[in-house]
Backbone as a chain_set.jsonl record, in Angstrom:
{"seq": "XXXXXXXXXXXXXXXXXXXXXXXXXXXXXXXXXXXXXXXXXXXXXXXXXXXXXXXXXXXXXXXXXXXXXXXXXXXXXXXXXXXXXXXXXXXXXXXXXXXXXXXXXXXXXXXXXXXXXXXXXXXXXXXXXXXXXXXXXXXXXXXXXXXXXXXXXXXXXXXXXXXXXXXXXXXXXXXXXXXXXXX", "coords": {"N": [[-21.426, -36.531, -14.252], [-21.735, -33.719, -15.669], [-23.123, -34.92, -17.695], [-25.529, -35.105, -16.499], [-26.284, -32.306, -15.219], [-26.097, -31.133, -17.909], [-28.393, -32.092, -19.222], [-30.316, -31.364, -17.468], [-30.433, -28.557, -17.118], [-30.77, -25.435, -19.257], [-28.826, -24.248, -21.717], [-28.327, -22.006, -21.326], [-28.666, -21.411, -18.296], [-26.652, -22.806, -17.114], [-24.544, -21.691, -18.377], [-24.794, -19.516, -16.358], [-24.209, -20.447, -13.675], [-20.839, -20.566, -13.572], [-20.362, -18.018, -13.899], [-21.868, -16.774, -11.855], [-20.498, -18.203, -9.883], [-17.835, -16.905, -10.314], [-19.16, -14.551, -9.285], [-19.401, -14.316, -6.669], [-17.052, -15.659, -5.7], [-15.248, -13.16, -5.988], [-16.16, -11.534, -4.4], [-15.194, -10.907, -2.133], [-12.907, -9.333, -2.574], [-14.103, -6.713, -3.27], [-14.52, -6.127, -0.793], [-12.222, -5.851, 0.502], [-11.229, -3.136, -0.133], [-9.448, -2.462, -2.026], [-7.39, -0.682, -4.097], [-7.767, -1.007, -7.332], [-7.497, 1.283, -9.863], [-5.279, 2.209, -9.145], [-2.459, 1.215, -9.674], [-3.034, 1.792, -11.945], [-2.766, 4.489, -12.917], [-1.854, 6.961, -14.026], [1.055, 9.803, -14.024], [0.468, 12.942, -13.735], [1.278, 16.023, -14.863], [1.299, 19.18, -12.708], [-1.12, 20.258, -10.977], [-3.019, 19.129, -12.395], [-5.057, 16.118, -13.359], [-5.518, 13.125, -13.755], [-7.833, 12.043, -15.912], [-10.453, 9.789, -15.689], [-12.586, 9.309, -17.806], [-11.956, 10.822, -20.45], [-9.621, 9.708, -20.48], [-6.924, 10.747, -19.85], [-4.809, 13.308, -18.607], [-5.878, 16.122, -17.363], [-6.941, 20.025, -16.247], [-6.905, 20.504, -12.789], [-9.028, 21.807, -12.229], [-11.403, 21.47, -13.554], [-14.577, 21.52, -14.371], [-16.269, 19.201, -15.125], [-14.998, 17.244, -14.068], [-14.604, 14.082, -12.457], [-15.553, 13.617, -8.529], [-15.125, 10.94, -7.671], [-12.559, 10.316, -9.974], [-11.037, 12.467, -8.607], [-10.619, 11.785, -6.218], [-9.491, 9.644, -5.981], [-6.671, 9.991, -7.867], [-5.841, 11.634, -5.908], [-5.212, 10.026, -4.001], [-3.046, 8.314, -5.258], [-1.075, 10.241, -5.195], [-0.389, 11.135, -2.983], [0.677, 8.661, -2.284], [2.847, 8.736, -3.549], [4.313, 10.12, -2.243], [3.606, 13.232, -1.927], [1.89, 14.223, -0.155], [0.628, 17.113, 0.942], [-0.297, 18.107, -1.202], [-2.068, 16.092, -2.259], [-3.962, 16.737, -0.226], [-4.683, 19.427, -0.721], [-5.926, 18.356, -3.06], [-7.909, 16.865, -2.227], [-9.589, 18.493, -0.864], [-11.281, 19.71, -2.559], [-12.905, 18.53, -3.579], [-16.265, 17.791, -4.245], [-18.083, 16.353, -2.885], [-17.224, 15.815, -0.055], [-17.327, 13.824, 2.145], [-17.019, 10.869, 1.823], [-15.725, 7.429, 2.678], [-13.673, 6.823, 1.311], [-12.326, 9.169, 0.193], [-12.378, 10.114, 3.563], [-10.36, 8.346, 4.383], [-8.188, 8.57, 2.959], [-7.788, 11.139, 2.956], [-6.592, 11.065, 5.747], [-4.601, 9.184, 5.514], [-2.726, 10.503, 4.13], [-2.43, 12.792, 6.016], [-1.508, 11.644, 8.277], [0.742, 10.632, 7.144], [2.46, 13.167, 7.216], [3.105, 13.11, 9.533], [1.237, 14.291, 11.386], [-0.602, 12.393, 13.282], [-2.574, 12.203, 15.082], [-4.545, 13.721, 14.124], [-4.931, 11.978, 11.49], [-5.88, 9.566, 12.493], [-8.193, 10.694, 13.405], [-9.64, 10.821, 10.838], [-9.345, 8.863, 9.645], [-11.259, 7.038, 11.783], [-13.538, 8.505, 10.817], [-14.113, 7.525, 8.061], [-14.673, 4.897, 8.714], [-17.03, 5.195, 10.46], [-18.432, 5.431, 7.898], [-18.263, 3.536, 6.417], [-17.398, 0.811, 7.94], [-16.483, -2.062, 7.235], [-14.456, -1.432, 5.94], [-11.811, -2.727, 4.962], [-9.099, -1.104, 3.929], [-8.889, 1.358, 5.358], [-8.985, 0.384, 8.295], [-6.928, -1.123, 8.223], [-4.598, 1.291, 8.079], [-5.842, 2.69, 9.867], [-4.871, 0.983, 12.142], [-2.125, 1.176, 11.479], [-1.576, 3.878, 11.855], [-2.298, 3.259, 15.026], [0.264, 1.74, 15.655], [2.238, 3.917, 15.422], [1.13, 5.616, 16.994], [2.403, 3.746, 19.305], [0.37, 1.88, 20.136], [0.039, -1.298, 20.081], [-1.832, -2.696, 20.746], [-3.786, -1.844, 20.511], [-3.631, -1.995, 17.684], [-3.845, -4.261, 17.401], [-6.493, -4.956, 17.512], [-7.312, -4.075, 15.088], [-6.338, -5.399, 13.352], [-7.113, -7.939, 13.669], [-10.538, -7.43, 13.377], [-9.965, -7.133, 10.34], [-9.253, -9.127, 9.599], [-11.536, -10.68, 9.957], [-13.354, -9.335, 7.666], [-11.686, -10.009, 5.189], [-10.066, -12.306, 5.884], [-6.967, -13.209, 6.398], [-5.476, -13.654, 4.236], [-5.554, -11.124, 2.642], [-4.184, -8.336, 1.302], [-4.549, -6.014, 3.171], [-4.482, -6.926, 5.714], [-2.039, -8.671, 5.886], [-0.692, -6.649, 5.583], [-0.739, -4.752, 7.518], [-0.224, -6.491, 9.268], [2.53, -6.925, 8.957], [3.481, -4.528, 9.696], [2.54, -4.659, 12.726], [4.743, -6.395, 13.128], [6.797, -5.266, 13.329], [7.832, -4.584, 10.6], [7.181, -2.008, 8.819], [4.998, -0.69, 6.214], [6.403, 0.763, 3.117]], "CA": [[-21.982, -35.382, -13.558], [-21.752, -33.007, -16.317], [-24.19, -34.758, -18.824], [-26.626, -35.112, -15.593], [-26.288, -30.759, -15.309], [-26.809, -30.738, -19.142], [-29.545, -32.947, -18.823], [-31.579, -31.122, -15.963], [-30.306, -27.164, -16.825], [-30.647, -25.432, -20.354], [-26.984, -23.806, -21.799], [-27.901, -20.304, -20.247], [-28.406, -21.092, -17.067], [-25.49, -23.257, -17.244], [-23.564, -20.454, -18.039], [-24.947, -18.486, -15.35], [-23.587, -20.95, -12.539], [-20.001, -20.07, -13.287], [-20.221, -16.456, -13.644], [-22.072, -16.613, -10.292], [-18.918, -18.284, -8.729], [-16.998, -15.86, -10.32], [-18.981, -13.048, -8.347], [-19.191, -15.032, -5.019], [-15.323, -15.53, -5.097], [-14.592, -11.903, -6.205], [-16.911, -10.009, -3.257], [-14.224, -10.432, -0.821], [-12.015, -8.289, -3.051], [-14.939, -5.331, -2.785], [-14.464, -5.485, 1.097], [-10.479, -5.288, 1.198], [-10.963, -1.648, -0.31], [-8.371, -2.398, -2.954], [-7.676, 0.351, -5.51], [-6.878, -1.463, -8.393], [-7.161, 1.679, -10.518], [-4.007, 2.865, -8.333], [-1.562, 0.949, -10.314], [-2.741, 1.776, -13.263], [-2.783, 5.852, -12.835], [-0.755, 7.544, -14.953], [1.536, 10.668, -13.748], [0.131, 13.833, -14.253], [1.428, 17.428, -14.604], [1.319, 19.477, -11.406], [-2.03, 20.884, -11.546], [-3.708, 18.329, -13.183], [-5.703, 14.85, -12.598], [-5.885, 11.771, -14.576], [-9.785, 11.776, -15.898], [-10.821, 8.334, -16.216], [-13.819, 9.296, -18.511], [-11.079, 11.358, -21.596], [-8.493, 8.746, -20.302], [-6.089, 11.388, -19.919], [-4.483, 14.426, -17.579], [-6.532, 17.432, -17.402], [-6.699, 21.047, -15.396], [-7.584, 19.722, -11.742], [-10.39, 22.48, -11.82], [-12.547, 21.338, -15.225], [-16.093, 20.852, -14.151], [-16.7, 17.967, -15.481], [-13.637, 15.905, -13.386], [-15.287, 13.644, -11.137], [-15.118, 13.357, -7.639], [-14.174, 10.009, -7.642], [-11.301, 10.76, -10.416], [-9.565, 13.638, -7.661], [-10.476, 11.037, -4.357], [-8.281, 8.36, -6.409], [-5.843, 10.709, -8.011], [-5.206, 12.288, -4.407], [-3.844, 8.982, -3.022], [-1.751, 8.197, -6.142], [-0.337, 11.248, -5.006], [-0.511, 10.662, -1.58], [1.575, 7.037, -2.42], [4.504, 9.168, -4.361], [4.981, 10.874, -1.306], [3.308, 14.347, -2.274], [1.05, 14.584, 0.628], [0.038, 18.151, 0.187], [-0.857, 18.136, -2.863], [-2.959, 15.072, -2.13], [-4.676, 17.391, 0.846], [-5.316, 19.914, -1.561], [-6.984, 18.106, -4.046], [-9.215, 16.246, -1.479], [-10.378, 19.713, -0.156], [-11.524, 20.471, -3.946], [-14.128, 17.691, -3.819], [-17.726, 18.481, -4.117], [-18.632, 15.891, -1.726], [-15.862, 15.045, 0.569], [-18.202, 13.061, 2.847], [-16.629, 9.791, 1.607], [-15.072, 6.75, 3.137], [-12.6, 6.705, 0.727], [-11.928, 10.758, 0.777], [-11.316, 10.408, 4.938], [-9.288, 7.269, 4.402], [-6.918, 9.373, 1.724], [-6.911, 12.228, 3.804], [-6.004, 10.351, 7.146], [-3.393, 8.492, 5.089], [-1.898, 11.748, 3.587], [-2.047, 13.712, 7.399], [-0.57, 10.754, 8.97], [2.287, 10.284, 6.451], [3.023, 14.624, 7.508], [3.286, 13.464, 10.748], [-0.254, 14.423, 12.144], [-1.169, 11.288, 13.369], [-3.745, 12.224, 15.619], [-5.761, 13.894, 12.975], [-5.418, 11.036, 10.633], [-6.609, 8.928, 13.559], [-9.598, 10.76, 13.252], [-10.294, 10.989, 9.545], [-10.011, 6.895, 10.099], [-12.602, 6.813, 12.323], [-14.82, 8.867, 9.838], [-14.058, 6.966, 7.143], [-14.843, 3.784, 9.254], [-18.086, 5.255, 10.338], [-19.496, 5.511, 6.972], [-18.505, 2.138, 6.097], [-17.335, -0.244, 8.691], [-15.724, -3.392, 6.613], [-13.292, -0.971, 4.861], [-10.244, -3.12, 5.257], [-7.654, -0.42, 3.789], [-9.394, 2.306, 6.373], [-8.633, -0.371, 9.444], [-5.065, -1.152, 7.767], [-4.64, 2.821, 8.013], [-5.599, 3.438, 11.566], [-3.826, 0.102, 12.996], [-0.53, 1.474, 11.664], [-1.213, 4.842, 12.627], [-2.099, 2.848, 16.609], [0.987, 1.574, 15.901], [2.984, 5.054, 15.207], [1.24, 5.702, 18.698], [2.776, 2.813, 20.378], [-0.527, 1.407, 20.768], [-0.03, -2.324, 19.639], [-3.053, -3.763, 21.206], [-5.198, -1.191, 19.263], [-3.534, -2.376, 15.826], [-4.124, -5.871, 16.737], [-7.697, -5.466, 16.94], [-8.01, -3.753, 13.766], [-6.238, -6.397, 12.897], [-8.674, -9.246, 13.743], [-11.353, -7.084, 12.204], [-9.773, -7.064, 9.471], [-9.295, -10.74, 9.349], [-13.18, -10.883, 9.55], [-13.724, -8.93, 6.63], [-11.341, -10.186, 3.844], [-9.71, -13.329, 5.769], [-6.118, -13.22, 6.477], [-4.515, -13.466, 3.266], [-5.907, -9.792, 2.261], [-3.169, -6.93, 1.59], [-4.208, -4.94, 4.337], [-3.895, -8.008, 6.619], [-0.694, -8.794, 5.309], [0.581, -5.396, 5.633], [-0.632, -4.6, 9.009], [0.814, -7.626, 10.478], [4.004, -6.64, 8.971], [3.9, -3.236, 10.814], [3.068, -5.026, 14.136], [5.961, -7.3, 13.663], [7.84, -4.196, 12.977], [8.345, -4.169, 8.943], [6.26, -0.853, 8.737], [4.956, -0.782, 5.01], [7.498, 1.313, 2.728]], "C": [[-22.328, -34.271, -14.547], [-22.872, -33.224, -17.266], [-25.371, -34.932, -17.593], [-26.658, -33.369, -15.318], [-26.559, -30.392, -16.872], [-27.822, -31.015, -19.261], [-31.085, -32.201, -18.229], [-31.389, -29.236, -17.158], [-30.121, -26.91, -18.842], [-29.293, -24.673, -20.667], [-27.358, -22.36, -21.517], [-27.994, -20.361, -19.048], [-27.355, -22.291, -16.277], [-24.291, -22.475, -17.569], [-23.84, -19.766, -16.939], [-23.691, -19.153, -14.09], [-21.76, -20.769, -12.231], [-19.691, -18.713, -12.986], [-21.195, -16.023, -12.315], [-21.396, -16.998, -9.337], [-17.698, -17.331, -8.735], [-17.698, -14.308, -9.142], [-19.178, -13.461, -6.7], [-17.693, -14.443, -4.806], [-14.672, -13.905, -5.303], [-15.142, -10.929, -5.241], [-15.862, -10.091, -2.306], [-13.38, -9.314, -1.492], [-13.029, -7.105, -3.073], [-14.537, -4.94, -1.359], [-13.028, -5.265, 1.261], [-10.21, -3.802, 0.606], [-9.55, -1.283, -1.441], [-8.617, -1.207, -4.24], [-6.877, 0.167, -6.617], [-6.526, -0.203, -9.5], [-5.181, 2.455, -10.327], [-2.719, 2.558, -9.423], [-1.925, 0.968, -11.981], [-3.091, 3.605, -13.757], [-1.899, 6.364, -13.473], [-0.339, 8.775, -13.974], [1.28, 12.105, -14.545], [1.206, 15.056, -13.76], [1.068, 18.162, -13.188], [-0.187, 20.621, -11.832], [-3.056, 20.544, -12.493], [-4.04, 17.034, -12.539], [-6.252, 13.988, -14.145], [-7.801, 11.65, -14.424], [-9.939, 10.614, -16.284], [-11.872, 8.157, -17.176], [-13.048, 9.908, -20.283], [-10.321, 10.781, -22.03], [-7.159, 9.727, -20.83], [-5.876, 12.34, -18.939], [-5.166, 15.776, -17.826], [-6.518, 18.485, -16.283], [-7.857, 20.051, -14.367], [-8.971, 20.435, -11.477], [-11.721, 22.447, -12.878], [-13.573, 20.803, -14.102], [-16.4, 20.05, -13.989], [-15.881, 16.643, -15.27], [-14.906, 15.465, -12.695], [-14.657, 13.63, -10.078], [-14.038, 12.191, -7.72], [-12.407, 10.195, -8.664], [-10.219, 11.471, -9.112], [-9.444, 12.608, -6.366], [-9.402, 10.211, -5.374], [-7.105, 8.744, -7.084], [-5.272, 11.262, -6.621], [-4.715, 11.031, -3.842], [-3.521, 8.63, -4.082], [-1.141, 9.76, -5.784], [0.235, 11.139, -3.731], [0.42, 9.456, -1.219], [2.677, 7.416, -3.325], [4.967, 9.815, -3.2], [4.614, 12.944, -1.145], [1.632, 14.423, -1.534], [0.337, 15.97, 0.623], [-0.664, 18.352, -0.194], [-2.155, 17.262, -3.097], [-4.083, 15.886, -1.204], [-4.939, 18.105, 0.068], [-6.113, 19.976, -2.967], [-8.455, 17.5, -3.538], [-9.987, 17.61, -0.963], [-11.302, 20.121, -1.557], [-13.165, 19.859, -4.308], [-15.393, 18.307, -3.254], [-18.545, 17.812, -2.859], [-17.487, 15.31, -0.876], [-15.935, 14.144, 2.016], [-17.899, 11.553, 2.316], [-15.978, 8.662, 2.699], [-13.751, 7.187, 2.301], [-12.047, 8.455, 0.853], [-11.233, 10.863, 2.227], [-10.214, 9.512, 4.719], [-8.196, 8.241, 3.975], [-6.767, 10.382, 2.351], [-6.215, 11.709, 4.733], [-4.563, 9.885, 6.688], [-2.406, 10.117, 4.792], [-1.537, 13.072, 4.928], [-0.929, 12.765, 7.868], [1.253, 10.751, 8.668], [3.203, 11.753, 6.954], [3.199, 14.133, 8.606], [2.357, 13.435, 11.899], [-0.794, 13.269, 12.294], [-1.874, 10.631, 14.032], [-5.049, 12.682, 15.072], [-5.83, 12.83, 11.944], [-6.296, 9.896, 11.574], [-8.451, 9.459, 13.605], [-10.345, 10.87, 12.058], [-10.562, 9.04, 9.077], [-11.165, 6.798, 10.846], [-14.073, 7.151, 11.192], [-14.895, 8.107, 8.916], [-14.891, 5.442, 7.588], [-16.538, 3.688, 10.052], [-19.456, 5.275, 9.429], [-19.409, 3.845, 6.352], [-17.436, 1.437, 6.73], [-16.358, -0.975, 8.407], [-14.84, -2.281, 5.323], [-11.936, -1.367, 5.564], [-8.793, -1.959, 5.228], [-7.79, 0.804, 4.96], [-8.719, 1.53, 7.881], [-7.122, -0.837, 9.68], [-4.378, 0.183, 8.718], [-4.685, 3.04, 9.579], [-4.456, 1.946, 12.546], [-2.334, 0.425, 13.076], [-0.434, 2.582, 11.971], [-1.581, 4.951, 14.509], [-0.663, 2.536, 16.703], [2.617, 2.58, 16.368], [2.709, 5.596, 16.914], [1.689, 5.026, 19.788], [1.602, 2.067, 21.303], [-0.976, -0.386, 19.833], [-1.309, -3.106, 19.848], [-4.369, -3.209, 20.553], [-5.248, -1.748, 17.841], [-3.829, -3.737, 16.026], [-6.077, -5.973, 16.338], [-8.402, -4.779, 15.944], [-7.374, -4.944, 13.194], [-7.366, -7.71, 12.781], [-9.658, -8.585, 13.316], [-11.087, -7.036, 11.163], [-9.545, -8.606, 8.814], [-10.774, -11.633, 8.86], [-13.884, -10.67, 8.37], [-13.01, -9.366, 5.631], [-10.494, -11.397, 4.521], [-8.186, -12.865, 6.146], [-4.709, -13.462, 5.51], [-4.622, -11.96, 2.65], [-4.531, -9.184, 2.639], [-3.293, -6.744, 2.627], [-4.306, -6.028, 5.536], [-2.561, -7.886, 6.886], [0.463, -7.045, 5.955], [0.728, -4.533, 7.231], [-0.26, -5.597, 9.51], [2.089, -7.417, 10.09], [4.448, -5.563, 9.682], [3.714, -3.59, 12.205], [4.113, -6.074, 14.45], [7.217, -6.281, 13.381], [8.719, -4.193, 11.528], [7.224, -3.397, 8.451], [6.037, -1.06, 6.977], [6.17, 0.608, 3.934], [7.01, 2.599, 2.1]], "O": [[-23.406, -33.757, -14.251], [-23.549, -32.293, -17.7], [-26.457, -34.821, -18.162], [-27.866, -33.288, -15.097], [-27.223, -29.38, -17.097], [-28.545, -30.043, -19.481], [-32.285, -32.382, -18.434], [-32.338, -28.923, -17.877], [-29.61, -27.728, -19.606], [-28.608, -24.491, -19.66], [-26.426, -21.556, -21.52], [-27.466, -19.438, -18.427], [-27.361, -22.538, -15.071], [-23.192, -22.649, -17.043], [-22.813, -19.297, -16.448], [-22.661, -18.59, -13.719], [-21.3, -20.803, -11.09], [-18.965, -18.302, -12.081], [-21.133, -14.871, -11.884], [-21.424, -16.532, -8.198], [-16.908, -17.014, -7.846], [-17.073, -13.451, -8.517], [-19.031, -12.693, -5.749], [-17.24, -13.468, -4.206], [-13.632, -13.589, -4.726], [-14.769, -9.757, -5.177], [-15.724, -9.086, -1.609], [-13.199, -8.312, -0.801], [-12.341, -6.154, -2.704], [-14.302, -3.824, -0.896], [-12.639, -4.504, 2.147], [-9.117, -3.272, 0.808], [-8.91, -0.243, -1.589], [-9.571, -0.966, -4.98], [-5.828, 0.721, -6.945], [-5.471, -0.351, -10.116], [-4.338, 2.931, -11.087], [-2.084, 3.48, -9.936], [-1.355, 0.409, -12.918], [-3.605, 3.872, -14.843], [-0.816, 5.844, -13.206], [-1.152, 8.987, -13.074], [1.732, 12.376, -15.657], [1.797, 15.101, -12.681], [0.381, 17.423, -12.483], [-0.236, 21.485, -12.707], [-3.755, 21.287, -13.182], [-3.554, 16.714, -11.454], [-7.003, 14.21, -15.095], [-8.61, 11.381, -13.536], [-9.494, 10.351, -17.402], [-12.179, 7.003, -17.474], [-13.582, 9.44, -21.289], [-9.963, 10.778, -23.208], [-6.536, 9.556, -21.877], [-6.829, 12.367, -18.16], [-4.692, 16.445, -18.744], [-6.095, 18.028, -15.221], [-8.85, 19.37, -14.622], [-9.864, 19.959, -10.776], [-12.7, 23.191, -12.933], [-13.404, 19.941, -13.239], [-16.88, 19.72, -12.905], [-15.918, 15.55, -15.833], [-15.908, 16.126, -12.423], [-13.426, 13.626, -10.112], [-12.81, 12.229, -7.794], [-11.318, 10.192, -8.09], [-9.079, 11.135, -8.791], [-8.456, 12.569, -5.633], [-8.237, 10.538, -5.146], [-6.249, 7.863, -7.015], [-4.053, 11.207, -6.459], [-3.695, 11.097, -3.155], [-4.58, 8.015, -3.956], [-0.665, 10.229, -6.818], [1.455, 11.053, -3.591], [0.858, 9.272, -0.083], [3.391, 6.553, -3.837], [6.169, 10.083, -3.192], [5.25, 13.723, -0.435], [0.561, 14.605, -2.112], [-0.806, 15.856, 0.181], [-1.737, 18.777, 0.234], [-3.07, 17.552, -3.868], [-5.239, 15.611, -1.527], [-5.945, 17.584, -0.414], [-6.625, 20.864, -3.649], [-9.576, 17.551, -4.044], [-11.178, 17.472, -0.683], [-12.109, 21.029, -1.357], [-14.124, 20.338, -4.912], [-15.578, 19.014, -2.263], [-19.333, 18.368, -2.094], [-16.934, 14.263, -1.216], [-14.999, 13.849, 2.758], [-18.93, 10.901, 2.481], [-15.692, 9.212, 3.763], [-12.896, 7.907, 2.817], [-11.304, 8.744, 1.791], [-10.123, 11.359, 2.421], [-9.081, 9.964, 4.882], [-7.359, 8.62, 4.794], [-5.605, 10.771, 2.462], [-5.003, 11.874, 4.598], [-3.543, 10.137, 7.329], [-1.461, 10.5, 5.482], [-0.702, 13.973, 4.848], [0.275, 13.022, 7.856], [2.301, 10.809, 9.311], [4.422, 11.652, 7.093], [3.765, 15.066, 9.175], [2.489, 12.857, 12.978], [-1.583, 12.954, 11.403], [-2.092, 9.42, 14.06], [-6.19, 12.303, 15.335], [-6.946, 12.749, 11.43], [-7.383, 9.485, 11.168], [-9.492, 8.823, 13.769], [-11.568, 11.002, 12.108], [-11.429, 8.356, 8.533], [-12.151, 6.365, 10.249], [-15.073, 6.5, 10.892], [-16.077, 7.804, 8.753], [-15.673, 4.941, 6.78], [-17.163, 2.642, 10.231], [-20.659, 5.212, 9.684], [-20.356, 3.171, 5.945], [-16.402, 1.409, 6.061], [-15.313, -0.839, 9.043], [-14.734, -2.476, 4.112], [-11.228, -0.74, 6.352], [-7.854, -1.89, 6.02], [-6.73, 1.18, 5.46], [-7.933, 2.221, 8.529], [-6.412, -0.921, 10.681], [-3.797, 0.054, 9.795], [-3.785, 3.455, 10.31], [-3.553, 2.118, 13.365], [-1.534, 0.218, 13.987], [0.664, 2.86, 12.456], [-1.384, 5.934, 15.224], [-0.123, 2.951, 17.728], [3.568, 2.306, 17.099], [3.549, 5.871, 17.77], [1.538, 5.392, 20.954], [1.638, 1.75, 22.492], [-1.991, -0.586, 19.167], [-1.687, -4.035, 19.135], [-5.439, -3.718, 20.22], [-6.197, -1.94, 17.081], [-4.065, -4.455, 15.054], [-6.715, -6.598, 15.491], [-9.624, -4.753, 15.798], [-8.107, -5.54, 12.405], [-8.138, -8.138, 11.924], [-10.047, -9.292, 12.386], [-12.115, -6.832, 10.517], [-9.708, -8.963, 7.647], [-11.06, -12.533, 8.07], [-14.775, -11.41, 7.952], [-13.715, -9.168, 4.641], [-9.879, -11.854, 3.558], [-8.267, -11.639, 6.213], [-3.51, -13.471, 5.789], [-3.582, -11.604, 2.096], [-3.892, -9.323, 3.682], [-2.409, -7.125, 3.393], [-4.05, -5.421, 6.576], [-2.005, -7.245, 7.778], [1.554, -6.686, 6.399], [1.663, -3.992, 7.823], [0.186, -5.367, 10.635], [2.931, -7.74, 10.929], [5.549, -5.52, 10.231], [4.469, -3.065, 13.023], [4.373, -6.544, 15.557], [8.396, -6.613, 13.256], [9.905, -3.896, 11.384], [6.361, -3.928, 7.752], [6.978, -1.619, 6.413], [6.667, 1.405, 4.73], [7.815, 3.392, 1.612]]}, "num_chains": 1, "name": "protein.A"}
């Protein structure tokens, strides 16, 4: 089989055919909304934000931060437990018209408590883009905080649609409707 593909195809577009399975098999990981930079964020100073462009902690008000930098710095903040802080860096953003921005707020109201306003910063988030698995995660466990199980299941099954049922936010919302809330 192999000398019949050498045969027919010349050695670049013989390379191509793997690195086109590689981006087949890797688009589901775009739709589960994973934030791989998350675990690799460093801990900044209070008053500061990991710039991904200096690769270092800088004043949260320099110019030249990006959005994206403070939306993904605000939930590593937001995931230490320093909700707040996470709310007042998302307010800072120039455009805060994001999926990812409502998601991180919703997540960071919710976690205070408010878990009818994160309910609705899910929705927004979910209106600008749809197949955001960690957004659908997000409001299923804050249906669930409402005692509304039949709402989290069918973010659940949408969420099954979009990244399959082995996906994190699968995974982690079915652990909060079997009652092992995420930690």
């Amino acid at each position: 089989m192999n000398t019949l593909i050498s045969s027919i195809l010349p050695a670049s577009r013989r390379l191509m055919v793997p690195a086109l399975l590689c981006l087949f098999y890797a688009s589901p990981s775009f739709a589960m909304g994973d934030n791989s930079t998350q675990s690799k964020t460093p801990d900044c100073p209070s008053g500061q934000v990991y710039d991904s462009v200096s690769k270092q902690c800088v004043p949260d008000k320099t110019s030249s931060l990006s959005d994206q930098d403070k939306t993904n710095y605000a939930y590593h903040l937001a995931k230490k437990g320093q909700y707040q802080a996470a709310l007042n860096l998302l307010d800072s953003l120039k455009n805060g018209n994001t999926a990812e921005a409502w998601n991180y707020r919703g997540y960071a109201t919710r976690k205070l408590g408010r878990t009818d306003e994160g309910i609705g910063y899910y929705q927004r988030a979910l209106a600008l883009e749809p197949n955001y698995a960690k957004a659908r995660e997000y409001l299923g466990e804050a249906w669930m905080v409402k005692g509304r199980r039949d709402l989290a299941q069918e973010q659940l099954k949408v969420i099954s649609g979009i990244c399959g049922q082995s996906c994190e936010e699968y995974r982690d919302l079915q652990a909060a409707i079997n009652g092992h809330p995420e930690s």
